[in-house]
N, C-alpha and C positions, 0 to 999 in steps of 0.2 A: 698231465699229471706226472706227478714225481713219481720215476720207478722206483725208488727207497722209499715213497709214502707208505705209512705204514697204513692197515684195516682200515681202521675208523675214519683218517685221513684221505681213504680212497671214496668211504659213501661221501654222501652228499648229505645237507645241513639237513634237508626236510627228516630222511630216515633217522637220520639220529634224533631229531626233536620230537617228530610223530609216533615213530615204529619202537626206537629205542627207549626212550624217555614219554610217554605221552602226558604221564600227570603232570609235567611241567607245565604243559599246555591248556591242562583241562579247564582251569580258571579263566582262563580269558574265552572257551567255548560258553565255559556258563554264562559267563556272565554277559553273552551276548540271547539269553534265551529270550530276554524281553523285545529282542528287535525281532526276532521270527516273524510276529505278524505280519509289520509292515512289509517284511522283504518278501514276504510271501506273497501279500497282496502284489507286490509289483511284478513279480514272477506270472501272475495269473493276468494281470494285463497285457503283458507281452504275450503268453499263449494262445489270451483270446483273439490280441492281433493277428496272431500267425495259425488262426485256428486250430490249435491242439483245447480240445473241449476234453472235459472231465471223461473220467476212464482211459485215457489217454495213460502210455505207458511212459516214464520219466527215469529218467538213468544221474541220481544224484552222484557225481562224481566227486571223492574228496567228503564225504557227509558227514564224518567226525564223530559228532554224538548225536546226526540226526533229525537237529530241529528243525532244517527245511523239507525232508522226506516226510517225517512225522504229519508236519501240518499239508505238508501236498496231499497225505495219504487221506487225511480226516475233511479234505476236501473233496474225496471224490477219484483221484485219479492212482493211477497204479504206480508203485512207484518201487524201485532198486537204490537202494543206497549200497555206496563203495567205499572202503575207507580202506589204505593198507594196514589198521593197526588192529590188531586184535582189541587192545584198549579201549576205543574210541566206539569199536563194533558191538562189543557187549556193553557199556554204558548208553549204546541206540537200542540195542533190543531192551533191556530193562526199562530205558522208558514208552516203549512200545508197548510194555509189557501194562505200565500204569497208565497210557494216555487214551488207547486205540482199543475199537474193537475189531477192526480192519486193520491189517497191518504190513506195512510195507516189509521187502524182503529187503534184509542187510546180510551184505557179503563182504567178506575180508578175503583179500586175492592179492598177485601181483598185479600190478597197474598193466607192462608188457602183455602179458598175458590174458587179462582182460581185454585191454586194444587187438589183440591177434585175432580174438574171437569176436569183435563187434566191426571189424572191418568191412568183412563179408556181407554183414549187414549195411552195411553204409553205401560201399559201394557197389552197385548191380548195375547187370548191362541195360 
């Protein structure tokens, strides 16, 4: 990195697009709402492979506005959505708000500092 980069020049493209700006983004979230299902269904084959069954806890990393926690949640399993953006986190709860009567938890955090705290979990003797 350029020690004369300025601020903006020092983040990196995501924070600027996600954190910074996220309406810029929003449109292409929606407009993927119609593929939820499917990805979802594939989602749930792979789990049943790897048996994580319903009620099963799920840590949606990156979940934006939600659509795959949402429907993981209205299937059954418990689920955390992440997103760093404040933006992205309240446009997931409001549709929680209209989609769910069970509702996954969404959290807005740093990424770091969420990893520092799910390590411990990850890795045991």
């Amino acid at each position: 990195m350029n020690k004369f980069a300025s601020d903006d020049e020092k983040k990196n493209w995501a924070h600027i697009l996600f954190v910074e700006h996220p309406d810029l983004f929003l449109p292409e979230l929606e407009a993927l709402k119609n593929q939820t299902t499917p990805e979802v269904d594939g989602l749930c084959k792979i789990f049943e492979e790897f048996q994580i069954f319903k009620k099963s806890r799920i840590l949606d990393l990156s979940c934006g506005i939600g659509r795959h926690a949402i429907e993981l949640a209205a299937r059954g399993y418990q689920v955390v959505g992440y997103d760093p953006s404040n933006f992205f986190i309240d446009k997931a709860k409001n549709l929680v708000k209209s989609e769910l009567d069970s509702h996954p938890i969404m959290v807005r955090a740093d990424l770091m500092l969420l990893l520092a705290c799910l390590i411990p979990l990850v890795i045991q003797p």
